[in-house]
N, CA, C and O atoms as CSV, one atom per row, in Angstrom:
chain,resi,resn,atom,element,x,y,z
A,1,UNK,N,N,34.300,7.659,4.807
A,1,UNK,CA,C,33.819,8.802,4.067
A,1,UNK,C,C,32.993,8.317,2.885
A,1,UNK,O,O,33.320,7.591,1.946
A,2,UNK,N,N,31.830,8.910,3.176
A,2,UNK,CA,C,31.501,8.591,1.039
A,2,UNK,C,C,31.312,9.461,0.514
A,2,UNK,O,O,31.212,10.635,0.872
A,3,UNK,N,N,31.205,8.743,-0.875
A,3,UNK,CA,C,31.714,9.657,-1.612
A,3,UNK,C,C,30.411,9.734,-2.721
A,3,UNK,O,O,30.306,10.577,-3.612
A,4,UNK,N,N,29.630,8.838,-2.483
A,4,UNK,CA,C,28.396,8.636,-3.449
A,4,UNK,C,C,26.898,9.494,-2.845
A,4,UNK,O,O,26.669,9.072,-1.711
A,5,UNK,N,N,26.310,10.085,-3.088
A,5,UNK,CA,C,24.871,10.682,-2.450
A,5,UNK,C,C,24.053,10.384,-3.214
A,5,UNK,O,O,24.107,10.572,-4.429
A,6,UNK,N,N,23.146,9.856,-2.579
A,6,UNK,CA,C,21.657,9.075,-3.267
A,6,UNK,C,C,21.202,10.200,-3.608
A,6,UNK,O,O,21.597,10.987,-2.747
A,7,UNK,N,N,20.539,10.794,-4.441
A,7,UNK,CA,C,19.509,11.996,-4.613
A,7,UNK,C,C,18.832,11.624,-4.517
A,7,UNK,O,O,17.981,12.423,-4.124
A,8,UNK,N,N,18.182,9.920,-4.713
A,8,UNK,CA,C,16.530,9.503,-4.243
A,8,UNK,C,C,16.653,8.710,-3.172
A,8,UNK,O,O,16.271,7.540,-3.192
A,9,UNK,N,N,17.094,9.166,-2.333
A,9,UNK,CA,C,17.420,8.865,-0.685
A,9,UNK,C,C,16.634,9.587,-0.234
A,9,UNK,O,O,16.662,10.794,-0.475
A,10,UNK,N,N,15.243,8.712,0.956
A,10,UNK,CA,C,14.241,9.681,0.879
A,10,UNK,C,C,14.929,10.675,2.319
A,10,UNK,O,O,15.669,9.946,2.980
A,11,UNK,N,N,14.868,11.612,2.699
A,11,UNK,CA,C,15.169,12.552,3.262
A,11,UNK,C,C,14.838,12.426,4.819
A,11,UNK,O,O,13.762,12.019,5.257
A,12,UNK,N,N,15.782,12.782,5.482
A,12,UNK,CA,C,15.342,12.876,7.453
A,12,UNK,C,C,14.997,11.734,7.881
A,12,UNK,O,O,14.186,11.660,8.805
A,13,UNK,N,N,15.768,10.117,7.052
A,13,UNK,CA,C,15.898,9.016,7.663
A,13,UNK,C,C,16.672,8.216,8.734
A,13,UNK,O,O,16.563,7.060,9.141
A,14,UNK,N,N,17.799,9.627,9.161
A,14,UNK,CA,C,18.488,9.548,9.658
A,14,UNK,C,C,18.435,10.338,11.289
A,14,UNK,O,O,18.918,11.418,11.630
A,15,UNK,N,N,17.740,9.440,12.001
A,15,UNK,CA,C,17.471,10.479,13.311
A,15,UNK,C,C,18.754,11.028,14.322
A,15,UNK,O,O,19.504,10.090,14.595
A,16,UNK,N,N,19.044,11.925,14.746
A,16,UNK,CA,C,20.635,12.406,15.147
A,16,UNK,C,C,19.952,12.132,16.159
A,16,UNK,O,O,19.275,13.048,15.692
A,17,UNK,N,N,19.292,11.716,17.324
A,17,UNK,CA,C,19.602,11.345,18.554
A,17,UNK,C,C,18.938,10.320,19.279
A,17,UNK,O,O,18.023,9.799,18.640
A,18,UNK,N,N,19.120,9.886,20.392
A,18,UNK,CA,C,18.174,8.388,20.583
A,18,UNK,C,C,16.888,8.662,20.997
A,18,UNK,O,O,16.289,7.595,21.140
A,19,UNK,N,N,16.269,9.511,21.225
A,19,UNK,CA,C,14.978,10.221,21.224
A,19,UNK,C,C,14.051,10.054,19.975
A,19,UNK,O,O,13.096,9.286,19.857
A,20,UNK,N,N,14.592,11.022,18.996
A,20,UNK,CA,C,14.363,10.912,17.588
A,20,UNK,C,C,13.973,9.456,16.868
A,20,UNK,O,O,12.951,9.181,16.238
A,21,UNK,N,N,15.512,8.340,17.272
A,21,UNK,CA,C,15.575,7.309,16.605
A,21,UNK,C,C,14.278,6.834,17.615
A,21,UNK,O,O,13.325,6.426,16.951
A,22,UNK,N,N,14.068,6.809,19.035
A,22,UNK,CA,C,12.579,5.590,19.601
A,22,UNK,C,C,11.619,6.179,18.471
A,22,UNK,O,O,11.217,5.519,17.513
A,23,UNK,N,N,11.274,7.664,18.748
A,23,UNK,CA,C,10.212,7.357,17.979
A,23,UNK,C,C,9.706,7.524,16.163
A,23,UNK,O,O,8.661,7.814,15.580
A,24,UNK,N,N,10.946,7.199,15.805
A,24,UNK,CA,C,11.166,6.258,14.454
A,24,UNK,C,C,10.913,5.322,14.584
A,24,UNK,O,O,9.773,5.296,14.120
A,25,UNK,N,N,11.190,4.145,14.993
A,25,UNK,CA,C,10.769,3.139,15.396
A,25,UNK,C,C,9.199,2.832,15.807
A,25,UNK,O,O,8.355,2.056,15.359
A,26,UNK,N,N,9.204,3.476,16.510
A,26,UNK,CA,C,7.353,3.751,17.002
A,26,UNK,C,C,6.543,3.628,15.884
A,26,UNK,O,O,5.741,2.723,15.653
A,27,UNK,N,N,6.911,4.985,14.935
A,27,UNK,CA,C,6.141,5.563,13.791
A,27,UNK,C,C,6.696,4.601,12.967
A,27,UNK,O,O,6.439,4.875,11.795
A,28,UNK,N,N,7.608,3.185,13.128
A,28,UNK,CA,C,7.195,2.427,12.017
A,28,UNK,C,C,6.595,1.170,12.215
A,28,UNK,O,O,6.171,0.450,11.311
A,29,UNK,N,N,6.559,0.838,13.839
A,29,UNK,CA,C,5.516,0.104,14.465
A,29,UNK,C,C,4.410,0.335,13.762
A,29,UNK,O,O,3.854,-0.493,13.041
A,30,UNK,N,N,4.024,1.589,13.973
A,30,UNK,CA,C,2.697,1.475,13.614
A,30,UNK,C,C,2.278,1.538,12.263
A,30,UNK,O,O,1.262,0.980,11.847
A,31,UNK,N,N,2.946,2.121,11.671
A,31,UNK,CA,C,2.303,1.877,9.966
A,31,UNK,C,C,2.749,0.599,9.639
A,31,UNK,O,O,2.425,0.284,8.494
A,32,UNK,N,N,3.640,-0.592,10.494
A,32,UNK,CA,C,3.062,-2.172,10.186
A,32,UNK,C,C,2.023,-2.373,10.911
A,32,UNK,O,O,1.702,-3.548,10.729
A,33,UNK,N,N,1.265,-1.843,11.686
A,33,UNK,CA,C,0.152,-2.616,12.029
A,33,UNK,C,C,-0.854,-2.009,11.613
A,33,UNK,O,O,-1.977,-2.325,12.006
A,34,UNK,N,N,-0.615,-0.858,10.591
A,34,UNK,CA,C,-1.719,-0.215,10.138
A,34,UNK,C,C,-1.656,-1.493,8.591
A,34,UNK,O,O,-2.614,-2.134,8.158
A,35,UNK,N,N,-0.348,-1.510,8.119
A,35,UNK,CA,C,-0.079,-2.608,6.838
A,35,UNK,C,C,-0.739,-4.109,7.217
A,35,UNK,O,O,-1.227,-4.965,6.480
A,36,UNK,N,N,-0.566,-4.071,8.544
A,36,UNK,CA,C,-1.177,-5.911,8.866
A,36,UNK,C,C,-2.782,-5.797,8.833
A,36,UNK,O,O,-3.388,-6.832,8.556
A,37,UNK,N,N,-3.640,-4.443,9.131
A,37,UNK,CA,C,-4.613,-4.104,9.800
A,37,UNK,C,C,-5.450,-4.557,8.465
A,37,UNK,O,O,-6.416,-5.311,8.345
A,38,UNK,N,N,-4.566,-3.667,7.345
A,38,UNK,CA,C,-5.373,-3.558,5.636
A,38,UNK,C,C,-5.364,-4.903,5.606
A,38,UNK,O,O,-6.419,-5.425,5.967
A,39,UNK,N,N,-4.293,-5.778,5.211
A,39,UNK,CA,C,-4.219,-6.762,4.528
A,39,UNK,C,C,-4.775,-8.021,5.071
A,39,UNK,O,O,-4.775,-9.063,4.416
A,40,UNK,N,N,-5.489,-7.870,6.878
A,40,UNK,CA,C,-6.528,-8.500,7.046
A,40,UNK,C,C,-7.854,-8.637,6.460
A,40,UNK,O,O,-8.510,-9.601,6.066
A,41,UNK,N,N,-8.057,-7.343,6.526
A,41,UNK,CA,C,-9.083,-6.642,5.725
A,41,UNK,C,C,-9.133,-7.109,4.355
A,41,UNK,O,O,-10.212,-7.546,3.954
A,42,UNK,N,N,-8.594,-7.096,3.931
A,42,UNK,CA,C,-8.576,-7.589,2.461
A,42,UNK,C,C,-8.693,-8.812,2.457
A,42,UNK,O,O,-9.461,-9.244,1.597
A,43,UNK,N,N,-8.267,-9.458,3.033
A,43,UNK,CA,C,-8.512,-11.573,2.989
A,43,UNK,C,C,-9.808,-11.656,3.214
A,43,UNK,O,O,-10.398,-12.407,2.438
A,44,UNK,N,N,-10.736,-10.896,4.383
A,44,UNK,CA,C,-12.041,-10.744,5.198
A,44,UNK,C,C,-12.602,-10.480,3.518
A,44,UNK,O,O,-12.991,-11.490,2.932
A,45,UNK,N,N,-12.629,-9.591,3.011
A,45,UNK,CA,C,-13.825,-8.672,2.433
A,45,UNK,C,C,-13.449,-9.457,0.868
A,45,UNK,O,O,-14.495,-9.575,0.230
A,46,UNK,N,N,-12.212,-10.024,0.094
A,46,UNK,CA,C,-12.033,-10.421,-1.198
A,46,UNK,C,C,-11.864,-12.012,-1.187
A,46,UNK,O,O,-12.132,-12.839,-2.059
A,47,UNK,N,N,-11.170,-12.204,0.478
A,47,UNK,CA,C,-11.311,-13.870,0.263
A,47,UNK,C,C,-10.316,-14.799,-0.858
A,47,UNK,O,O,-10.697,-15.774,-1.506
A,48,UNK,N,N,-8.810,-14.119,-0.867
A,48,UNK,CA,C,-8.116,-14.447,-2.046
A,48,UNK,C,C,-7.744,-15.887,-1.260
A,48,UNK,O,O,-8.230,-16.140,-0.158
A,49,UNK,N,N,-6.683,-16.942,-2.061
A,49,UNK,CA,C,-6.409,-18.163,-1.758
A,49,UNK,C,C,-5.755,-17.908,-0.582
A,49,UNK,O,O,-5.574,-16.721,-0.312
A,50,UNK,N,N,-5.313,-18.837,0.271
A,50,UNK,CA,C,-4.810,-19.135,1.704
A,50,UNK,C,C,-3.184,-18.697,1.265
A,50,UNK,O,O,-2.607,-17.980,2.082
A,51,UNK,N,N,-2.549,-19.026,0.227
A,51,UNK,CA,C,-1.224,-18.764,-0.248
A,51,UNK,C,C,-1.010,-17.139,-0.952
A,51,UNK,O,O,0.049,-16.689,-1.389
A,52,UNK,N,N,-2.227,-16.504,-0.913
A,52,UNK,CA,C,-1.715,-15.480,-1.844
A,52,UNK,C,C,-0.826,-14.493,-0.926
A,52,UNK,O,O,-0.552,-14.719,0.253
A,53,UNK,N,N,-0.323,-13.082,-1.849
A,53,UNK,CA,C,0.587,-12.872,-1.493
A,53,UNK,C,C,-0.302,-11.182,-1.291
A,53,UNK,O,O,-1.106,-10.829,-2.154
A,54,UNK,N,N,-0.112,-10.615,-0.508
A,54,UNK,CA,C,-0.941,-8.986,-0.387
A,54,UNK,C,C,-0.130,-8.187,-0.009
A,54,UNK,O,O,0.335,-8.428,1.105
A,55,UNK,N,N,0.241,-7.282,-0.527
A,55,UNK,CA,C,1.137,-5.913,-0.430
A,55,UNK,C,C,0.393,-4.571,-0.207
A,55,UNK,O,O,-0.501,-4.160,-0.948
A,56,UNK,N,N,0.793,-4.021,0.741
A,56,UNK,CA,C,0.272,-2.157,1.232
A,56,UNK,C,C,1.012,-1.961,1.105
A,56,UNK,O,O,1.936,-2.727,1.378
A,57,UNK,N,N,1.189,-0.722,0.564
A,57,UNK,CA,C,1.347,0.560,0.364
A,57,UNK,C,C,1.424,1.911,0.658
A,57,UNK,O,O,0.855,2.038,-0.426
A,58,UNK,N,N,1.566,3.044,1.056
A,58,UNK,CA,C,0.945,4.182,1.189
A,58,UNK,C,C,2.031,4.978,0.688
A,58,UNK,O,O,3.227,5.014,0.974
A,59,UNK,N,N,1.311,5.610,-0.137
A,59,UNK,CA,C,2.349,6.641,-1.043
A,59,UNK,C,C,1.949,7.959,-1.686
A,59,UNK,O,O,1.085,8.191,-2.531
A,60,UNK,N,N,2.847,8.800,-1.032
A,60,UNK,CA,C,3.014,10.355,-1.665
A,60,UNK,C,C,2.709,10.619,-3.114
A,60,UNK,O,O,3.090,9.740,-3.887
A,61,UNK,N,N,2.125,11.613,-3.606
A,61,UNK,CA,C,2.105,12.092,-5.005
A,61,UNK,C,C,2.074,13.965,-4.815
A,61,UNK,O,O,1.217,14.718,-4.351
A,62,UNK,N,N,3.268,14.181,-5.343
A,62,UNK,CA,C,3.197,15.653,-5.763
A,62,UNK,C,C,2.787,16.324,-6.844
A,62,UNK,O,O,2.934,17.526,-7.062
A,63,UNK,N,N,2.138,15.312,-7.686
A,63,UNK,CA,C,1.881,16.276,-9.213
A,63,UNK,C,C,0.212,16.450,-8.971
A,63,UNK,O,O,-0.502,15.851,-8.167
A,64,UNK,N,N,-0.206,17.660,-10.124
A,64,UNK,CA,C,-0.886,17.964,-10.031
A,64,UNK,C,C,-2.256,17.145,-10.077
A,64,UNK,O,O,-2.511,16.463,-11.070
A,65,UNK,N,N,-3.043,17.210,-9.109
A,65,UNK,CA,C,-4.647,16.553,-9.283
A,65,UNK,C,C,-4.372,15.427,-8.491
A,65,UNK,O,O,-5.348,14.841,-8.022
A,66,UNK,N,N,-3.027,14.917,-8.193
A,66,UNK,CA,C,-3.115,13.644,-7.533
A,66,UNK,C,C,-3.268,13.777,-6.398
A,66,UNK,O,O,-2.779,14.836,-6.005
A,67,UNK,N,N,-3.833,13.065,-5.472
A,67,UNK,CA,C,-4.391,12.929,-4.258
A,67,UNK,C,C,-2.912,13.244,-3.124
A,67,UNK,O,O,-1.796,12.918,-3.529
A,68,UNK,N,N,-3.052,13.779,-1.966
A,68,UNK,CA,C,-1.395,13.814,-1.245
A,68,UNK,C,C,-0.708,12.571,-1.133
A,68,UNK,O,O,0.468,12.279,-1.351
A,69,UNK,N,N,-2.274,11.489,-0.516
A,69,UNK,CA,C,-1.480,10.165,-0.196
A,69,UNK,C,C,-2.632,9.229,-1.033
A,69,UNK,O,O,-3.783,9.653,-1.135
A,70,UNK,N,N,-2.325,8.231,-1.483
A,70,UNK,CA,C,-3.249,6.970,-1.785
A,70,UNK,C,C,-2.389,5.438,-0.993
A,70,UNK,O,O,-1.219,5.147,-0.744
A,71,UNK,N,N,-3.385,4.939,-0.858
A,71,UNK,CA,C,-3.090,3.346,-0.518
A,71,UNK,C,C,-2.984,2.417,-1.879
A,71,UNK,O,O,-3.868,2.497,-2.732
A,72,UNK,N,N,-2.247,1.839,-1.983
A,72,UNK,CA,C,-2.071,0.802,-3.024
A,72,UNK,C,C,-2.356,-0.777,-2.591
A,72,UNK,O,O,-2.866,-0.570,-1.491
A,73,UNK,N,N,-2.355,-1.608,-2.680
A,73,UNK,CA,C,-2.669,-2.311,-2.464
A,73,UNK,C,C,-2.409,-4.115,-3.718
A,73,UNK,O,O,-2.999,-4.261,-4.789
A,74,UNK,N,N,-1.841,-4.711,-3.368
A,74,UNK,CA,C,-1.349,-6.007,-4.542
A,74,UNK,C,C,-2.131,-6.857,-4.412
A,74,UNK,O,O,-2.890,-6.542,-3.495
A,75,UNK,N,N,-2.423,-7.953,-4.903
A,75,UNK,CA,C,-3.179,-9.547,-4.771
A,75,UNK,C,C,-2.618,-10.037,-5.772
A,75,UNK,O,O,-3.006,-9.889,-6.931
A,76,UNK,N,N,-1.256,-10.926,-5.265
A,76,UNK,CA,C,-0.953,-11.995,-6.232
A,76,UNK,C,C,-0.989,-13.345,-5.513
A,76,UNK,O,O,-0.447,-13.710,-4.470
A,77,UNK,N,N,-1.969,-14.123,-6.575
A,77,UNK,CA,C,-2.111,-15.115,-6.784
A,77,UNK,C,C,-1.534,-16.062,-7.670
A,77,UNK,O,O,-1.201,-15.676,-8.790
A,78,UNK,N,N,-1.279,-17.865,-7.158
A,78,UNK,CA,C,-0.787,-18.225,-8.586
A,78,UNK,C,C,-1.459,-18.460,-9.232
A,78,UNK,O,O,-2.419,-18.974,-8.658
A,79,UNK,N,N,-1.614,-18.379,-10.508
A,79,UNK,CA,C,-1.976,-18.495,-11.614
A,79,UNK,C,C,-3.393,-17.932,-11.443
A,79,UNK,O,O,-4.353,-18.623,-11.103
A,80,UNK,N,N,-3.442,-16.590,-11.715
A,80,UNK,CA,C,-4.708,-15.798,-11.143
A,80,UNK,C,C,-3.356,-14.586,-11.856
A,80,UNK,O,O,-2.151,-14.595,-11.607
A,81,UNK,N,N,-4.049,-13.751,-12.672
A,81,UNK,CA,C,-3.261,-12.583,-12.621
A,81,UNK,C,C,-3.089,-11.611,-11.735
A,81,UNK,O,O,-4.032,-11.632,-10.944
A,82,UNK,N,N,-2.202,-10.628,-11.452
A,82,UNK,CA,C,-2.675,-9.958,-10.178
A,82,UNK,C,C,-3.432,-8.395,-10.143
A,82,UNK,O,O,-3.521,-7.510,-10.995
A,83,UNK,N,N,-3.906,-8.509,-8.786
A,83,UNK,CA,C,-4.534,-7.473,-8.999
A,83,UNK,C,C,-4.248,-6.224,-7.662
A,83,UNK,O,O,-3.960,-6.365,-6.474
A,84,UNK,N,N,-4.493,-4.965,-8.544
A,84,UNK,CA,C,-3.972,-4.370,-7.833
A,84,UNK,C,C,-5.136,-2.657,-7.629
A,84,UNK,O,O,-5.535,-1.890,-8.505
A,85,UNK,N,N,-5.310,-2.632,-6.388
A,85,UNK,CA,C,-6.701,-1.683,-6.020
A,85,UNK,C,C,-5.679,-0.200,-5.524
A,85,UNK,O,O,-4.635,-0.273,-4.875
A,86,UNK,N,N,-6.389,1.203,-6.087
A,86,UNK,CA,C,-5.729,1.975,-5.167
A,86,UNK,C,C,-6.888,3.253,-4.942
A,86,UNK,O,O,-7.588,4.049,-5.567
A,87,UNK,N,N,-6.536,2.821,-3.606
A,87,UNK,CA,C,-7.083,3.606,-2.348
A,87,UNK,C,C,-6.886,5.091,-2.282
A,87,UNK,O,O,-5.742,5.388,-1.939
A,88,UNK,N,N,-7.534,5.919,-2.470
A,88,UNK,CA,C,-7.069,7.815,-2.545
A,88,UNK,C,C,-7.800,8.166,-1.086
A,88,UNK,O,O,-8.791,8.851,-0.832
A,89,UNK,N,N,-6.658,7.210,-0.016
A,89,UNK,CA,C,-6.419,7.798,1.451
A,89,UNK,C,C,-5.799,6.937,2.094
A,89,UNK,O,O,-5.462,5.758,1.983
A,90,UNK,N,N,-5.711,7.806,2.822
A,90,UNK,CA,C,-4.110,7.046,3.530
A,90,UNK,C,C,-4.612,5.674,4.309
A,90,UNK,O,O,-5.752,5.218,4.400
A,91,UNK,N,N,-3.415,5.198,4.816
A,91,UNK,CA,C,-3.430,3.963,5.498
A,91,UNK,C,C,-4.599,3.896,6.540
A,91,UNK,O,O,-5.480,3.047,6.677
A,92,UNK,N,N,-4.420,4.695,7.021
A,92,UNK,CA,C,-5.134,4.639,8.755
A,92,UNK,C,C,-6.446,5.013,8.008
A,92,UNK,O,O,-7.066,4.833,9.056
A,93,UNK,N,N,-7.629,5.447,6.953
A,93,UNK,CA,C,-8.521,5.551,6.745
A,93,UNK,C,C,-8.804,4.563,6.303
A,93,UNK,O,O,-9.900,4.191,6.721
A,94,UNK,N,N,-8.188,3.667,5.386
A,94,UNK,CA,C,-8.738,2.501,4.578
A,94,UNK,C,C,-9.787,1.753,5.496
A,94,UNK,O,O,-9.339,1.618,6.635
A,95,UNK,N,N,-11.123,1.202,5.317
A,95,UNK,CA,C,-11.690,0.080,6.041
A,95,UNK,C,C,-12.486,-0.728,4.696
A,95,UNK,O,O,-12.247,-0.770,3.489
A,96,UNK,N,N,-13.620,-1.374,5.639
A,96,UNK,CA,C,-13.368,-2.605,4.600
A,96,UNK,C,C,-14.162,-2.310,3.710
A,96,UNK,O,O,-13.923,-3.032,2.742
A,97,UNK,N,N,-15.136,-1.509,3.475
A,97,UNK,CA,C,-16.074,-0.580,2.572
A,97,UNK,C,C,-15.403,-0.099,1.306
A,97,UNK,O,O,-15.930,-0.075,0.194
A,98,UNK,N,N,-13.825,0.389,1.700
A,98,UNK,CA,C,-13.154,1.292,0.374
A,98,UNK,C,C,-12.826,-0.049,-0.359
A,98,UNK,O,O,-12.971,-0.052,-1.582
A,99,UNK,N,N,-12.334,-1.364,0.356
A,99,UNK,CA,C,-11.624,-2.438,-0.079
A,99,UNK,C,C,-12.457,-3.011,-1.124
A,99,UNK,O,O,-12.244,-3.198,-2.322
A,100,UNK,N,N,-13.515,-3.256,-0.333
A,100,UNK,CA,C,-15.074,-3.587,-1.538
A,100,UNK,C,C,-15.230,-2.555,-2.612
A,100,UNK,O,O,-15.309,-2.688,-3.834
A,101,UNK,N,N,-15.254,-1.539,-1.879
A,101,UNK,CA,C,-15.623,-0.811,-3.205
A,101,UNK,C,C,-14.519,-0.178,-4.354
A,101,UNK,O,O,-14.928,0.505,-5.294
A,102,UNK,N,N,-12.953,-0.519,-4.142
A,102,UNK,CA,C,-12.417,-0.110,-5.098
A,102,UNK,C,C,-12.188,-2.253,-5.684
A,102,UNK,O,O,-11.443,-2.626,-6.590
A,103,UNK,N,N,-12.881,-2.978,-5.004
A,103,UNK,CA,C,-12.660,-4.193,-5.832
A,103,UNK,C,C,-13.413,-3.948,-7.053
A,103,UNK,O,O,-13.097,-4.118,-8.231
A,104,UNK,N,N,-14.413,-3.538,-6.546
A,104,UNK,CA,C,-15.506,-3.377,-7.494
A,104,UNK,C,C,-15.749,-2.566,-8.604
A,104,UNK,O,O,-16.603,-2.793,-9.461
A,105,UNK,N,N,-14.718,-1.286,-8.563
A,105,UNK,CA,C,-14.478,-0.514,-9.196
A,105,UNK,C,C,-13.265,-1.515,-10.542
A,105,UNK,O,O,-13.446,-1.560,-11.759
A,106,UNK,N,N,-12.120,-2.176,-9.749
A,106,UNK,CA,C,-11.109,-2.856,-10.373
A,106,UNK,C,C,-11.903,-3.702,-11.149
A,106,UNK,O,O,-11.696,-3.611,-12.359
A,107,UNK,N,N,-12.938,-4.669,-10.714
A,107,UNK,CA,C,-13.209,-5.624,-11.802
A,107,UNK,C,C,-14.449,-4.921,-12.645
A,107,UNK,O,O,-14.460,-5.597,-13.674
A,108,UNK,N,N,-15.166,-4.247,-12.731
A,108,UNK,CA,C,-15.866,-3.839,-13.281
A,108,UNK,C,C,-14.695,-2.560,-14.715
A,108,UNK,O,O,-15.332,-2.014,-15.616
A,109,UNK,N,N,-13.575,-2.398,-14.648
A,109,UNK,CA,C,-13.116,-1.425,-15.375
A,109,UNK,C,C,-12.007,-2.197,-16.103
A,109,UNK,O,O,-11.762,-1.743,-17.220
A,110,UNK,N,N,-11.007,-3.660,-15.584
A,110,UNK,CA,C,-10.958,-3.888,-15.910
A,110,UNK,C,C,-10.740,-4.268,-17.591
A,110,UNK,O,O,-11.796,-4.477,-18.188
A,111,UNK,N,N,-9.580,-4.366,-18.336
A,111,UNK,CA,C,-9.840,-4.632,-19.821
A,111,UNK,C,C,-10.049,-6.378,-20.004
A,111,UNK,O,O,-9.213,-7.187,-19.603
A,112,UNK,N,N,-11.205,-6.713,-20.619
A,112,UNK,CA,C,-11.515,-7.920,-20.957
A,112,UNK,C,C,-10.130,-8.442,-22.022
A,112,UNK,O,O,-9.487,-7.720,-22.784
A,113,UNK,N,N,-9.972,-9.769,-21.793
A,113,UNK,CA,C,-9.189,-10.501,-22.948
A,113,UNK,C,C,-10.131,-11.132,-23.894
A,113,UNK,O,O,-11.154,-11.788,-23.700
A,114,UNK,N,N,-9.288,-10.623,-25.370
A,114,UNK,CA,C,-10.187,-11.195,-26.434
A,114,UNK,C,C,-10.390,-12.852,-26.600
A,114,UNK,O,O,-9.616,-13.765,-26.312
A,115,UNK,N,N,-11.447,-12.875,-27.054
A,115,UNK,CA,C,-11.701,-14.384,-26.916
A,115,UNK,C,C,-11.849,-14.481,-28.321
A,115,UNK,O,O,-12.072,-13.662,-29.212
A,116,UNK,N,N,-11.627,-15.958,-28.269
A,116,UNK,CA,C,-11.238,-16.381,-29.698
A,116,UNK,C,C,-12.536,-17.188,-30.430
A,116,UNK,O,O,-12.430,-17.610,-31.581
């Protein structure tokens, strides 16, 4: 029995039958190969070191003005600060055009460090 309930337990993760549960599974097949698809994409089009580390994303926003879904996206490098691009569409739209062009957006907006 428990006795604890997550309230930020995201909801209907729990499929009641083996039908349900295949294609859970399916639907998370594929948003990793939609996650492997980006983060090719991103090595192709930014060219980070052979070791870096790249994280997707795709995530909900309910408040107002924010987009339904955006892509997020990480680049950590060592000793390289990291950087992080976000995409206002979902996974399966991202190609390598948005990747370029929200790099470009990131380093161009960017806050400079003061120099001494």
């Amino acid at each position: 029995m428990r006795l604890f309930v997550n309230p930020f337990a995201p909801k209907g993760r729990h499929p009641a039958n083996a039908a349900a549960a295949a294609n859970s599974a399916e639907a998370e097949a594929e948003r990793h190969a939609l996650r492997e698809r980006v983060k090719q994409a991103v090595r192709q089009v930014l060219a980070p070191g052979a070791e870096a580390v790249i994280s997707v994303s795709e995530l909900a926003c309910g408040e107002d003005g924010c987009p339904d879904v955006e892509t997020v996206i990480g680049i950590h490098e060592a000793g390289v600060p990291a950087r992080r691009l976000r995409l206002h569409m979902s996974l399966a739209e991202v190609g390598l055009a948005d990747i370029a062009a929200a790099a470009d957006d990131t380093c161009c907006t960017a806050p400079q460090e003061p120099t001494a």
